[in-house]
KOLPA-451494 format. One line per 8 residues: number of its first residue (from 1); their letters; for each residue x, y, z of N, C-alpha, C. Coordinates in Angstrom, 2 decimals. Layout:
BEGIN
NUM) a) X:Y:Z:X:Y:Z:X:Y:Z ~ ...
This chain:
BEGIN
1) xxxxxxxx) 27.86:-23.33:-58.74:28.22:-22.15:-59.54:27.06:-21.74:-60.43 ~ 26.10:-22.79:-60.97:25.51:-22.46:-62.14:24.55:-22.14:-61.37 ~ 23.95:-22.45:-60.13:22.58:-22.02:-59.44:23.19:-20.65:-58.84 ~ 24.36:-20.07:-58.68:24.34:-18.47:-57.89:24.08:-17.85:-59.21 ~ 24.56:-18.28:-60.83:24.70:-17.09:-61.64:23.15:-16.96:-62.00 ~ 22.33:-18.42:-61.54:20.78:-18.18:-61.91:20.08:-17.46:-60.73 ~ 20.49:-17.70:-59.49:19.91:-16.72:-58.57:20.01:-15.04:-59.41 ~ 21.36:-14.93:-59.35:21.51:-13.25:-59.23:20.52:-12.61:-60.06
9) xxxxxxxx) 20.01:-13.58:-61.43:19.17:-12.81:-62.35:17.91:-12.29:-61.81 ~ 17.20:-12.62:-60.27:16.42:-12.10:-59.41:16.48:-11.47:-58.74 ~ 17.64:-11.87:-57.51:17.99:-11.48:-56.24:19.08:-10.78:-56.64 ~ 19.19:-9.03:-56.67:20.03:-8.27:-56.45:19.83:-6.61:-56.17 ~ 20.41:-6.15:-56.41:20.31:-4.38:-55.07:19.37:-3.99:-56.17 ~ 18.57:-3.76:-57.22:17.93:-3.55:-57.70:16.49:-4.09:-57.99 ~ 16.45:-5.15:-56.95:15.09:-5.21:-56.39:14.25:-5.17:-55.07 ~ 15.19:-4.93:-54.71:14.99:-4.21:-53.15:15.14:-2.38:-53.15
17) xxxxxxxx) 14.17:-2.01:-51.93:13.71:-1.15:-51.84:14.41:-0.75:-50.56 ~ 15.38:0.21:-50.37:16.05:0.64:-49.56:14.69:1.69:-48.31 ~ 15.25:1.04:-47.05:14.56:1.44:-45.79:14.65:2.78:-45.53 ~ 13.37:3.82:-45.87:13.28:4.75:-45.83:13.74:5.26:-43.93 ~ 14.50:6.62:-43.88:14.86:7.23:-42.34:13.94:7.37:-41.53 ~ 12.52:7.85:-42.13:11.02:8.10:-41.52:10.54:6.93:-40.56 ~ 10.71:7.40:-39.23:9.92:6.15:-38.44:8.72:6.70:-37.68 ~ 7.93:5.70:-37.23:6.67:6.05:-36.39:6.83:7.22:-35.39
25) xxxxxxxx) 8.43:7.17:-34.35:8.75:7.79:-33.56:9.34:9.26:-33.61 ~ 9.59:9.33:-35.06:10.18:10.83:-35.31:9.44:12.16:-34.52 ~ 10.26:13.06:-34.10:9.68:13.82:-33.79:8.65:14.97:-34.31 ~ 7.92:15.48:-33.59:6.96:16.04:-34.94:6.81:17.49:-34.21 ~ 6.40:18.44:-34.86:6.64:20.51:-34.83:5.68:20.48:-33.69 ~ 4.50:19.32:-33.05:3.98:19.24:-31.80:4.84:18.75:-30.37 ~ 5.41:18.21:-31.12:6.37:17.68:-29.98:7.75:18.75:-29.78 ~ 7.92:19.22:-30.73:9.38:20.07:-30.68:8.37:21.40:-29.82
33) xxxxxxxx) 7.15:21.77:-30.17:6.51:23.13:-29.05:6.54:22.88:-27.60 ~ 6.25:21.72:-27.37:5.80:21.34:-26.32:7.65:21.32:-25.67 ~ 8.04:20.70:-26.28:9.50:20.30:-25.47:10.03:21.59:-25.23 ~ 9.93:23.09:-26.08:10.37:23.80:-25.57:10.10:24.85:-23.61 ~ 9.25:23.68:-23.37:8.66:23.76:-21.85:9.66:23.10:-21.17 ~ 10.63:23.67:-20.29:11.56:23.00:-19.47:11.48:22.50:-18.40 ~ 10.32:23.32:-17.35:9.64:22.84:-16.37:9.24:21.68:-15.83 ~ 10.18:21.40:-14.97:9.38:19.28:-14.67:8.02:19.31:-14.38
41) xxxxxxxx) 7.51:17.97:-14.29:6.12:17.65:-13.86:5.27:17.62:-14.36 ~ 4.93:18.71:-15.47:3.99:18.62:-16.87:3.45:17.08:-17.46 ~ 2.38:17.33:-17.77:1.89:16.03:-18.73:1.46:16.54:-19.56 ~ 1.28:15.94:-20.88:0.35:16.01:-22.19:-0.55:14.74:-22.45 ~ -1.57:15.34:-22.68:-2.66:14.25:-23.30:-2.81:14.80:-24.98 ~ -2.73:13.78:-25.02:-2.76:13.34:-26.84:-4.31:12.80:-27.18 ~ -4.88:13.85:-27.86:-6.52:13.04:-27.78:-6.91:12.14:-28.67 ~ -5.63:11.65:-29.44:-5.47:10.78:-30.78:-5.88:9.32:-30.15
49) xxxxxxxx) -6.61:9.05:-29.81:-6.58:7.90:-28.73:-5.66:7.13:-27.60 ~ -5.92:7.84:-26.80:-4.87:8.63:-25.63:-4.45:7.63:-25.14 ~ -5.74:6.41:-25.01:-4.98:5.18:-23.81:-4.36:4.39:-24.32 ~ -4.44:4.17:-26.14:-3.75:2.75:-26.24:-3.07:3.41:-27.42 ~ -2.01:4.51:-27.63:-1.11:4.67:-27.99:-0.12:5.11:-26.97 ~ 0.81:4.76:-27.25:2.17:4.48:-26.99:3.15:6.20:-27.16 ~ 3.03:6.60:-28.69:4.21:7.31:-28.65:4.40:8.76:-28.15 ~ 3.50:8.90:-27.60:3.52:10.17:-26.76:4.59:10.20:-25.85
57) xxxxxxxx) 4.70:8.83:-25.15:5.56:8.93:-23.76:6.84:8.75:-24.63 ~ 7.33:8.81:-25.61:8.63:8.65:-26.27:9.14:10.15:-25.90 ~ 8.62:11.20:-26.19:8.79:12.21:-25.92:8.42:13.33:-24.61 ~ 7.20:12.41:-23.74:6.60:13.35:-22.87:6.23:12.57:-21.86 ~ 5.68:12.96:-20.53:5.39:12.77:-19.69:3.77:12.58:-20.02 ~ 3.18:11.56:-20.06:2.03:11.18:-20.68:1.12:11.03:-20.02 ~ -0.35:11.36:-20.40:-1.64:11.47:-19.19:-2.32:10.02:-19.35 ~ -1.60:9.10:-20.85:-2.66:8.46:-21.20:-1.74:7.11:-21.72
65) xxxxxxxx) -1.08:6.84:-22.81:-0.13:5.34:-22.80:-1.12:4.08:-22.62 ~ -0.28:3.03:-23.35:-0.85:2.08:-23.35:-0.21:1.10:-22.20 ~ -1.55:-0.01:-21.58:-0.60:-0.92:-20.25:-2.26:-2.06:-20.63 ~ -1.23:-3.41:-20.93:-2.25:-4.06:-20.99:-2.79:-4.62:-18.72 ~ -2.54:-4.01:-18.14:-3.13:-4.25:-16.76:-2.86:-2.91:-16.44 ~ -3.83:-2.48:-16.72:-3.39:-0.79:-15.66:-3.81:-0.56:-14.21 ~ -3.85:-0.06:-13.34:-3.64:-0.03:-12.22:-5.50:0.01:-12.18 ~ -6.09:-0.88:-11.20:-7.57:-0.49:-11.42:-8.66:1.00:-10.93
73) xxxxxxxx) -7.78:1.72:-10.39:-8.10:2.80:-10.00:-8.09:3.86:-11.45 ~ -6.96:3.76:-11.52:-6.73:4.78:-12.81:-7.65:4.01:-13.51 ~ -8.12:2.71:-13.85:-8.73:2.98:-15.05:-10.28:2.94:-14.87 ~ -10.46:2.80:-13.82:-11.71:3.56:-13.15:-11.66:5.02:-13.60 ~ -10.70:5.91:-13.62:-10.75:7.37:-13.51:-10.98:7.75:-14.97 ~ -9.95:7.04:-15.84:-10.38:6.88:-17.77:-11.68:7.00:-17.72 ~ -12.41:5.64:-17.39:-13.74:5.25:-17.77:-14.50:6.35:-17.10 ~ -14.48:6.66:-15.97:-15.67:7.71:-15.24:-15.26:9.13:-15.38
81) xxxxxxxx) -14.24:9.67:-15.64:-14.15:10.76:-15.64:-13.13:11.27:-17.01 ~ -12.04:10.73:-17.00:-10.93:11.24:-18.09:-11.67:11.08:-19.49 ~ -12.34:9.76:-19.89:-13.65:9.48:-21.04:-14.15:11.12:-21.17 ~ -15.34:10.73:-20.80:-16.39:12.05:-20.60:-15.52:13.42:-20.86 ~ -14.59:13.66:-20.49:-13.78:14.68:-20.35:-13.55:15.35:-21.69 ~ -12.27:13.97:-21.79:-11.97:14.26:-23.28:-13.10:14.48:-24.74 ~ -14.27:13.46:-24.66:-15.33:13.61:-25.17:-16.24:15.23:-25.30 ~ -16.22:15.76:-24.23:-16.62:16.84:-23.80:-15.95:17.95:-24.73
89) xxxxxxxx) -14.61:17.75:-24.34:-13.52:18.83:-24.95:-13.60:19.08:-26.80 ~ -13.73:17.70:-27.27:-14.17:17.11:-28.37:-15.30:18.07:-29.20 ~ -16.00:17.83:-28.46:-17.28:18.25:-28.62:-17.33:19.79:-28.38 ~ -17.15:20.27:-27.20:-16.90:21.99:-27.22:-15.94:22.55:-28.40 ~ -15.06:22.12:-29.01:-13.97:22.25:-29.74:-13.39:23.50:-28.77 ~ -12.85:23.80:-27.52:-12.40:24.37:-26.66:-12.15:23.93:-25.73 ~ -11.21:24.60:-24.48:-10.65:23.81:-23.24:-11.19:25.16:-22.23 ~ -11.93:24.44:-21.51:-12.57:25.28:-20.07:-12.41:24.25:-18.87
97) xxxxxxxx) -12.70:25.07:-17.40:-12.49:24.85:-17.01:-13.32:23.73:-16.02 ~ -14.48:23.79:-16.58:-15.43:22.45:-16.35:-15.20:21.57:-17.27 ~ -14.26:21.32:-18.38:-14.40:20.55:-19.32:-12.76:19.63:-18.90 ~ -12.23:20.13:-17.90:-10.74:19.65:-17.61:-10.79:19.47:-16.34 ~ -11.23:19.20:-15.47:-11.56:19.46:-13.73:-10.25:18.23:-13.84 ~ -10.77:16.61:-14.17:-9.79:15.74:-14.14:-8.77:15.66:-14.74 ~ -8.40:16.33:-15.68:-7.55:16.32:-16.54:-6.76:17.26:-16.03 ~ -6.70:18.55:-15.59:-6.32:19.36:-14.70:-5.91:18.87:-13.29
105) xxxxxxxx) -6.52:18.17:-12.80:-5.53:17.65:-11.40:-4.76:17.01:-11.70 ~ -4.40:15.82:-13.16:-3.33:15.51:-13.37:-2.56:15.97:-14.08 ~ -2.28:17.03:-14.04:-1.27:18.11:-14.37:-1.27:17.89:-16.12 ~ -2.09:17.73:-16.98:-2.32:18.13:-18.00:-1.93:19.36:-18.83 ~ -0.66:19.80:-18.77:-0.90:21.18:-19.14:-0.75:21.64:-20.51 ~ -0.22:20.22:-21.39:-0.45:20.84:-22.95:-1.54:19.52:-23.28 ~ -2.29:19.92:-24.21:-3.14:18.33:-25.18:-3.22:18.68:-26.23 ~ -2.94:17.60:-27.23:-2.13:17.91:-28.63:-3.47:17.04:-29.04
113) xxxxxxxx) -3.94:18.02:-30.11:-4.78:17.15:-30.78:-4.50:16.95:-32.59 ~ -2.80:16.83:-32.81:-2.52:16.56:-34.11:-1.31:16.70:-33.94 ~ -0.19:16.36:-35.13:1.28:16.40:-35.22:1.63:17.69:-35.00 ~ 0.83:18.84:-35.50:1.50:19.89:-36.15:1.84:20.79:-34.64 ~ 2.33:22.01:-35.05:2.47:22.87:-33.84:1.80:23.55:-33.11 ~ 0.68:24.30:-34.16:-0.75:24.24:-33.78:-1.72:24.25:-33.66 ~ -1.61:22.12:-33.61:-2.80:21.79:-32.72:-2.23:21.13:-31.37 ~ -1.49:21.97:-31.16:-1.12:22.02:-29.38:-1.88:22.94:-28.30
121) xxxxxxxx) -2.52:22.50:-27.78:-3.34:23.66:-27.11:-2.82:23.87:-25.63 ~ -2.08:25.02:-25.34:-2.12:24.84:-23.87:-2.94:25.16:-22.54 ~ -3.00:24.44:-21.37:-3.99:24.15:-20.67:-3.80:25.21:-19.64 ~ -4.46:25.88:-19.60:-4.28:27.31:-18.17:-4.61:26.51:-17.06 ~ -5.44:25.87:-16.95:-6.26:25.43:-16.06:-5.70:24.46:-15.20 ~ -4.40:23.65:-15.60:-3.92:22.79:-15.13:-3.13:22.76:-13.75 ~ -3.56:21.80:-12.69:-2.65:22.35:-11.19:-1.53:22.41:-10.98 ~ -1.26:22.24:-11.87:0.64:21.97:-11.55:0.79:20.93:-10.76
129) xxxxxxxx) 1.85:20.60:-10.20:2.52:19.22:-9.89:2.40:19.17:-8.78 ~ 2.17:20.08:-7.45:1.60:20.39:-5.95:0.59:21.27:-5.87 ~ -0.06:21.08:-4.81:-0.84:22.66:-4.53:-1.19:21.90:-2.99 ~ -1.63:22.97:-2.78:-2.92:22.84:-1.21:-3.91:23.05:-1.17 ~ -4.72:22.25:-0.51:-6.18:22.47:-0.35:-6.83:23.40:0.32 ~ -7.62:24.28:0.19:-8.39:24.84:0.66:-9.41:24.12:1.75 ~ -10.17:23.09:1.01:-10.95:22.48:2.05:-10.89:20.64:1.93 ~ -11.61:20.34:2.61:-11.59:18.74:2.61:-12.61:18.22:2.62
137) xxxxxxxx) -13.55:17.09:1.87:-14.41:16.69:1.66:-14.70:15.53:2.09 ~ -14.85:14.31:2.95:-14.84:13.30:3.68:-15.86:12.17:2.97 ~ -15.47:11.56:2.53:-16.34:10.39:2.09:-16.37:8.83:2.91 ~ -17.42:8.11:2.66:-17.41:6.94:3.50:-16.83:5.48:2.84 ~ -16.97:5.96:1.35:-16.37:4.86:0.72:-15.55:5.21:-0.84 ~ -14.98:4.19:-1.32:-13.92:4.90:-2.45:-15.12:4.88:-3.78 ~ -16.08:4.16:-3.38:-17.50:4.81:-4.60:-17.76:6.00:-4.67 ~ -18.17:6.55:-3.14:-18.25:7.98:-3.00:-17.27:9.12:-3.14
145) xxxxxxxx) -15.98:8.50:-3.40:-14.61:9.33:-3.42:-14.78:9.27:-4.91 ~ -14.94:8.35:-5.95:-14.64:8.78:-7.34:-15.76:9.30:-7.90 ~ -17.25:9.44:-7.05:-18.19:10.37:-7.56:-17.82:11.61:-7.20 ~ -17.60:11.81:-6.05:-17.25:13.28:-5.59:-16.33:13.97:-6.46 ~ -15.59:13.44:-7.24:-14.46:13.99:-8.51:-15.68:14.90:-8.92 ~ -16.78:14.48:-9.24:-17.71:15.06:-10.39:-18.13:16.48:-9.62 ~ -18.37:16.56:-8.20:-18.95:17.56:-7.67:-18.39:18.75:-7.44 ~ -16.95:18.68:-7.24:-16.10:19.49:-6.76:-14.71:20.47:-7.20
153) xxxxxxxx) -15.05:21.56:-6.99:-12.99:22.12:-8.08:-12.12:21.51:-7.38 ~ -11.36:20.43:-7.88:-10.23:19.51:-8.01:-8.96:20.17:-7.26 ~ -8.73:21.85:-7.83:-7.86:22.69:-7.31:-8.16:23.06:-6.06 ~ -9.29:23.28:-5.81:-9.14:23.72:-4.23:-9.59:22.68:-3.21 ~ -10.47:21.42:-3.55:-11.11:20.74:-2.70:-10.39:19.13:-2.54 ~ -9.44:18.69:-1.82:-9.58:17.58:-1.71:-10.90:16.15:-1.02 ~ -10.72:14.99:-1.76:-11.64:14.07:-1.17:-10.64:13.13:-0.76 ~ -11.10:13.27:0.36:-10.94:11.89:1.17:-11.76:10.63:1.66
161) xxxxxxxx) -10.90:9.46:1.70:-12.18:8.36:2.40:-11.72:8.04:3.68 ~ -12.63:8.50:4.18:-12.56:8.32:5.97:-12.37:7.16:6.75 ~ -12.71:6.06:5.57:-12.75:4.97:6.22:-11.47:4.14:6.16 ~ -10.98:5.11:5.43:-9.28:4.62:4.94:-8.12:4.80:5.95 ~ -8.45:6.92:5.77:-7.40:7.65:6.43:-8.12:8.81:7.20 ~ -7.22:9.01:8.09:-7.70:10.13:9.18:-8.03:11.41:8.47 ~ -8.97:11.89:7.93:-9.09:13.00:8.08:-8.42:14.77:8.49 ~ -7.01:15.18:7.86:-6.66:16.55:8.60:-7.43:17.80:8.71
169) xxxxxxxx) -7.56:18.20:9.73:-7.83:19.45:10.13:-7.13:20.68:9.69 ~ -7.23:21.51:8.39:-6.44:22.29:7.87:-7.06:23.75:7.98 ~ -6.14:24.91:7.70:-6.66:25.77:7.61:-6.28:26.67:6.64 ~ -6.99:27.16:5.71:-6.74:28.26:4.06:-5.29:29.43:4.32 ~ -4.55:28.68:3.58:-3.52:29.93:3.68:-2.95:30.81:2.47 ~ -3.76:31.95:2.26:-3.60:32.25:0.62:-2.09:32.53:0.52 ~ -1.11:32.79:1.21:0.21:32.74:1.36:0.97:31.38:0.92 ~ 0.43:30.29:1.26:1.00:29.19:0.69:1.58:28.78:-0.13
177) xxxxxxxx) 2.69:28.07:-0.33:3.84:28.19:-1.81:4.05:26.46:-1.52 ~ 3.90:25.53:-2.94:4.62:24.50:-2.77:5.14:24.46:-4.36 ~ 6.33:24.21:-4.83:6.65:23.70:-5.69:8.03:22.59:-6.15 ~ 7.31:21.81:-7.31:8.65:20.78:-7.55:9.89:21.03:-7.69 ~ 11.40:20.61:-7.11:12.08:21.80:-7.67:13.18:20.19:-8.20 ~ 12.72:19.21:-7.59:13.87:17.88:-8.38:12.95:16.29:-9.10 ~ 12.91:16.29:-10.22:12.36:15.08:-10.69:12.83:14.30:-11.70 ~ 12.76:13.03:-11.26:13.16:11.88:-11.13:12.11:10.82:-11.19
185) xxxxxxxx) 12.34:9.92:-12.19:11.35:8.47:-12.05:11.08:8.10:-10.53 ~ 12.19:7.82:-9.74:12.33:7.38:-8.61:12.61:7.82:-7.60 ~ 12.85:9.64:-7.72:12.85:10.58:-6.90:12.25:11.87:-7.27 ~ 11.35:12.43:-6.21:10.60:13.89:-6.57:11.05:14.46:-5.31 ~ 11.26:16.06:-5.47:11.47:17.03:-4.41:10.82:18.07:-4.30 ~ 10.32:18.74:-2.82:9.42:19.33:-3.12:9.65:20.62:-2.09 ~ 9.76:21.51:-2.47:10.02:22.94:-1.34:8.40:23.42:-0.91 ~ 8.17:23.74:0.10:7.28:24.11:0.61:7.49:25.23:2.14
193) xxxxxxxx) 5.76:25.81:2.15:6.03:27.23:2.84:4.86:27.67:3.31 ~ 4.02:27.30:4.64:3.04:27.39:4.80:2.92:27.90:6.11 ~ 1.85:28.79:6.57:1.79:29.45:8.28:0.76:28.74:8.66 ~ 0.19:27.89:7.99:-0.86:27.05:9.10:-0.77:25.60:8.30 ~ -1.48:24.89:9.34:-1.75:23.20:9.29:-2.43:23.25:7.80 ~ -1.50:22.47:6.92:-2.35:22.73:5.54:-1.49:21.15:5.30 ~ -2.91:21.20:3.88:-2.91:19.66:3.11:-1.98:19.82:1.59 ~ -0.95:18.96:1.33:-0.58:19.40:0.20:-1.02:17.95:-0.75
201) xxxxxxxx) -1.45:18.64:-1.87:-2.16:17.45:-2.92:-0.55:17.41:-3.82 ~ -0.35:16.29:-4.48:0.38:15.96:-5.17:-0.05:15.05:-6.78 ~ -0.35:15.50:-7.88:-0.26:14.72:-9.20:0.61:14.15:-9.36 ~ 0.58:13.18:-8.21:1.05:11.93:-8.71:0.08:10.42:-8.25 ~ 0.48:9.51:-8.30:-0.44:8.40:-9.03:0.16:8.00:-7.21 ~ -1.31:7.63:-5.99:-1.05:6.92:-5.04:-0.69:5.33:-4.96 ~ 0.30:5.20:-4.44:1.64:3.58:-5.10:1.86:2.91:-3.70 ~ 1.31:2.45:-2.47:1.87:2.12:-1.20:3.00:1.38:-1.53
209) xxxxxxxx) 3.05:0.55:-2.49:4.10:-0.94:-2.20:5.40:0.12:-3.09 ~ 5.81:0.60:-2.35:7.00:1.49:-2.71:7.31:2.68:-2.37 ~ 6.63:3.60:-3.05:6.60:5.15:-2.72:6.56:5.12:-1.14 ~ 7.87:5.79:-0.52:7.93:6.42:0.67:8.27:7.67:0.87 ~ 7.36:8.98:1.72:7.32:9.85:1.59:8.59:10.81:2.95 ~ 9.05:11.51:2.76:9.67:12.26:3.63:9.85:13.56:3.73 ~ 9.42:14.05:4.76:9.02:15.42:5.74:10.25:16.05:6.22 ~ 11.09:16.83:5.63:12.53:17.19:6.05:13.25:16.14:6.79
217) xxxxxxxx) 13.13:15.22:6.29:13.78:14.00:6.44:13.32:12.95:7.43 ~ 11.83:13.10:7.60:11.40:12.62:8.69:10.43:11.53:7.71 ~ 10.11:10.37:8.05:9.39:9.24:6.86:7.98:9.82:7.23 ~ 6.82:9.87:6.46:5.77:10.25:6.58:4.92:9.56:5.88 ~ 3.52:8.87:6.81:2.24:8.22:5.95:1.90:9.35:5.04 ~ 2.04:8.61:3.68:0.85:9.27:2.28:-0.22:8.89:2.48 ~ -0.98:9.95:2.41:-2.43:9.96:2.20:-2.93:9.79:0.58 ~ -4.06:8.82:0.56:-4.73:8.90:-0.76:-5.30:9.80:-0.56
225) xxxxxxxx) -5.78:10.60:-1.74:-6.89:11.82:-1.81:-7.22:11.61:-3.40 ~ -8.15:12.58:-3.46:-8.93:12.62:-4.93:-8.88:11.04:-5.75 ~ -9.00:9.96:-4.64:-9.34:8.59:-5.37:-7.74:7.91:-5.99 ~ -7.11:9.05:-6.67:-5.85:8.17:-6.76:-4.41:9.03:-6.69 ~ -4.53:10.25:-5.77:-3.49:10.78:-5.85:-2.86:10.62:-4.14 ~ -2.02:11.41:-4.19:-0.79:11.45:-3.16:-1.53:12.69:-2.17 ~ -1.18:13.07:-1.18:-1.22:14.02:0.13:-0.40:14.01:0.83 ~ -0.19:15.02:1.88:0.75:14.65:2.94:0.15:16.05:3.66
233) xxxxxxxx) -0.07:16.00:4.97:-0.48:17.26:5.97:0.64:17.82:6.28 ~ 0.82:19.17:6.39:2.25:19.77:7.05:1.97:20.85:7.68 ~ 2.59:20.60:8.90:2.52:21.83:9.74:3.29:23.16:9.29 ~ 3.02:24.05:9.80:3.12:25.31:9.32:4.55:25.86:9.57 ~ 5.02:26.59:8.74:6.56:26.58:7.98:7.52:26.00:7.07 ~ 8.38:25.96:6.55:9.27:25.53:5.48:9.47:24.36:5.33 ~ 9.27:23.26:4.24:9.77:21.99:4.71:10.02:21.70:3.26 ~ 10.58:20.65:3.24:10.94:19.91:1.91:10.91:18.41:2.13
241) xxxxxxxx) 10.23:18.20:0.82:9.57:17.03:1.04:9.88:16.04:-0.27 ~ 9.91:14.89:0.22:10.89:13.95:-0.91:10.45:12.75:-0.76 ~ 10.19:12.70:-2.03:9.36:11.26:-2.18:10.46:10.16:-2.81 ~ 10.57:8.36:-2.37:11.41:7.54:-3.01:10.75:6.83:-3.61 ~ 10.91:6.10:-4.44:10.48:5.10:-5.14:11.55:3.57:-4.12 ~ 11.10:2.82:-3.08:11.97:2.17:-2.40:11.01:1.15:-2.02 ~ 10.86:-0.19:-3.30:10.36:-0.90:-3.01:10.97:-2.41:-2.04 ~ 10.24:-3.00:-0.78:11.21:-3.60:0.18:11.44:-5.16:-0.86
249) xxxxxxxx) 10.51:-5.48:-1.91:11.21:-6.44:-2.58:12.31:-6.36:-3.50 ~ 12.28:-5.12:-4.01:13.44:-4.79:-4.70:14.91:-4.92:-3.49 ~ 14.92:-4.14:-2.52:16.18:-4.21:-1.79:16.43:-5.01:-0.71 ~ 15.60:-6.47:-0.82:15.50:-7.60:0.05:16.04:-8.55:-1.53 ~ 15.53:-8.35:-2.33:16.13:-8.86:-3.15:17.61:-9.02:-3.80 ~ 18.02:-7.77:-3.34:19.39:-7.26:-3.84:20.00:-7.83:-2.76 ~ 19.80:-7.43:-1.57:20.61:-8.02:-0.14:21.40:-9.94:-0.25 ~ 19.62:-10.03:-0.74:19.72:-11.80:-1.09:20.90:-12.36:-2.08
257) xxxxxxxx) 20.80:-11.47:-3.13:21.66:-11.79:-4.57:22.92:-11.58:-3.91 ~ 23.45:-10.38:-3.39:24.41:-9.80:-2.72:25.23:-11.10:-2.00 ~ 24.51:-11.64:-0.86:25.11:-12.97:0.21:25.36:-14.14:-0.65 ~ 24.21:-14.53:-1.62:24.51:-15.56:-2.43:25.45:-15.44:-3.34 ~ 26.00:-14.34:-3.84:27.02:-14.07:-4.52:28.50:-14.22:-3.94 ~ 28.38:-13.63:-2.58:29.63:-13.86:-1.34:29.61:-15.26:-1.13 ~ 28.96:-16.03:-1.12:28.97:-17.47:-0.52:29.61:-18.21:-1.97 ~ 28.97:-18.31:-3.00:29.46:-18.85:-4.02:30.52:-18.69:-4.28
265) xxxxxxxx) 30.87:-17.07:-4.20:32.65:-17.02:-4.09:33.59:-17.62:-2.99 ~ 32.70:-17.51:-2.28:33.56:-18.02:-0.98:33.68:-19.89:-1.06 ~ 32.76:-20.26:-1.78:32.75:-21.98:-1.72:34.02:-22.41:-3.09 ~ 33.44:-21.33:-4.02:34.82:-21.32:-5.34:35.94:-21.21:-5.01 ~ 36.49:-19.93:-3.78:38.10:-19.92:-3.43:38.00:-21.37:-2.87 ~ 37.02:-21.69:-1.70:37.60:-22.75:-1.17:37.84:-24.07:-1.68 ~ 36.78:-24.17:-3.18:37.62:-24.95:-4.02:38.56:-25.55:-4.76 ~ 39.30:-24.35:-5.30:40.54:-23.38:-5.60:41.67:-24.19:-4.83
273) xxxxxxxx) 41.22:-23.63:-3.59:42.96:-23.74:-2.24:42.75:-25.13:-1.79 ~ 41.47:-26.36:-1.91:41.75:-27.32:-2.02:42.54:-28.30:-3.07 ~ 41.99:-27.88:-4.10:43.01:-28.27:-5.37:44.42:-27.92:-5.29 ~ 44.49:-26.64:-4.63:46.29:-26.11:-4.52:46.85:-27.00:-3.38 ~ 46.29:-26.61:-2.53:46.81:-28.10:-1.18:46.79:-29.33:-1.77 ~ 45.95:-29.99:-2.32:45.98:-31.45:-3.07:47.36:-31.37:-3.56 ~ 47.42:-30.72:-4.59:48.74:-30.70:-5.25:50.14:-30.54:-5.12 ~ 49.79:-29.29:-4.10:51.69:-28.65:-3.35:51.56:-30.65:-2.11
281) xxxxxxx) 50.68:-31.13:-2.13:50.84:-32.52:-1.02:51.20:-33.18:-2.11 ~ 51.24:-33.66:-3.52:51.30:-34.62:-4.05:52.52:-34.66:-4.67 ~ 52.98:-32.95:-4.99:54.32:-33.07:-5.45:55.54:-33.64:-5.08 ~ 56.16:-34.48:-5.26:57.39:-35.09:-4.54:58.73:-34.14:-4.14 ~ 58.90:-33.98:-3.40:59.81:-33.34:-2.59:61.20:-33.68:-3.68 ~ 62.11:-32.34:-4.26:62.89:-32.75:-5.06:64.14:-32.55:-3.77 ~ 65.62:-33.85:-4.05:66.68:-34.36:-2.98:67.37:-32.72:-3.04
């Protein structure tokens, strides 16, 4: 008794400091501009130090986030090209269209360079979430595929490595229409509309051990292009095209859990109806 009435003379609501509502994550008059963009597929780069903050993707589809193992391609693309880029932009205090080539194929289309509303800058320049290539550029190795980023407009020229994937034979169709029309972590959809053999580039991040691609419902090899994105060749006319996220350890895994789950039940009833037989045998038969 006598040690609580000597506590309280320290410990009570008047020396504590009640937890202000304000958190790291609140939203901010940059983030409320940007969100008024409804359009899937968009990214924002945050030039606040893009790769190893975090709270961008709380709210957005992010060019940049933190991953202590990032995929080694992408961070090949940081270091050789997205770096320099952003640096560049920095430095121009403006957004052109040599100053975004990479940043622009990954669909970059707002970069916030502060909380407020605006220092949101939006990106004209950015490809949107499909397009097609105009031409094709053939390289012999993936050294020469992430230099060639440097040589070429991103929007019209894909690179390929030859030594990878076949090479398509396409041809310029200024008529050409592809756009996203369903997205999803684990599903993208894609309408398309073309009169000749054309290449469609995709901003998204090339993933083999999962991502499977489909051609009006037909399964189709993805092509790498531009070092770390997606492709797919399509012959000429309407198609829709749908990408899964369908990795075979994930649903070899589930299958597995699935049987082992049936068996365990099945060894438990039969535990069960042995104990019940034991017993309806042991009971003595009443006269």
């Amino acid at each position: 008794m006598d040690l609580t009435l000597v506590d309280t003379r320290y410990l009570h609501d008047g020396v504590y400091k009640k937890a202000g509502n304000k958190t790291f994550l609140d939203i901010t008059p940059a983030d409320e501009a940007i969100l008024k963009d409804t359009s899937p597929g968009y990214r924002v780069l945050n030039l606040q130090d893009p790769f190893n903050e975090a709270r961008t993707s709380n709210f957005h589809s992010s060019l940049g986030g933190y991953h202590g193992a990032k995929m080694r391609r992408y961070q090949d693309l940081i270091s050789l090209h997205l770096v320099p880029e952003i640096q560049q932009i920095i430095q121009d205090k403006k957004i052109t269209e040599a100053n975004t080539n990479v940043i622009s194929m990954l669909n970059a289309k707002y970069i916030m360079a502060g909380l407020q509303a605006n220092a949101v800058i939006p990106n004209p320049y950015a490809n949107g979430a499909a397009w097609f290539a105009k031409e094709v550029k053939a390289v012999a190795s993936p050294d020469e595929e992430i230099k060639a980023l440097e040589d070429v407009d991103l929007s019209s020229t894909a690179v390929i490595d030859q030594s990878k994937f076949e090479v398509p034979d396409i041809k310029t169709d200024s008529t050409a229409r592809i756009a996203l029309t369903e997205y999803q972590p684990n599903r993208l959809v894609y309408e398309a509309s073309t009169s000749t053999n054309s290449l469609a580039i995709f901003s998204e991040i090339y993933y083999p051990k999962g991502w499977k691609a489909y051609v009006d419902g037909k399964e189709t090899e993805i092509i790498q292009a531009n070092y770390v994105l997606r492709a797919l060749p399509l012959s000429s006319g309407k198609h829709q095209i749908e990408f899964r996220f369908e990795p075979a350890a994930y649903y070899i895994g589930n299958k597995v859990m699935m049987v082992s789950s049936l068996v365990l039940l099945l060894v438990i009833g039969y535990g069960f109806f042995r104990l019940w037989k034991h017993a309806k045998v042991s009971t003595p038969m009443s006269a």
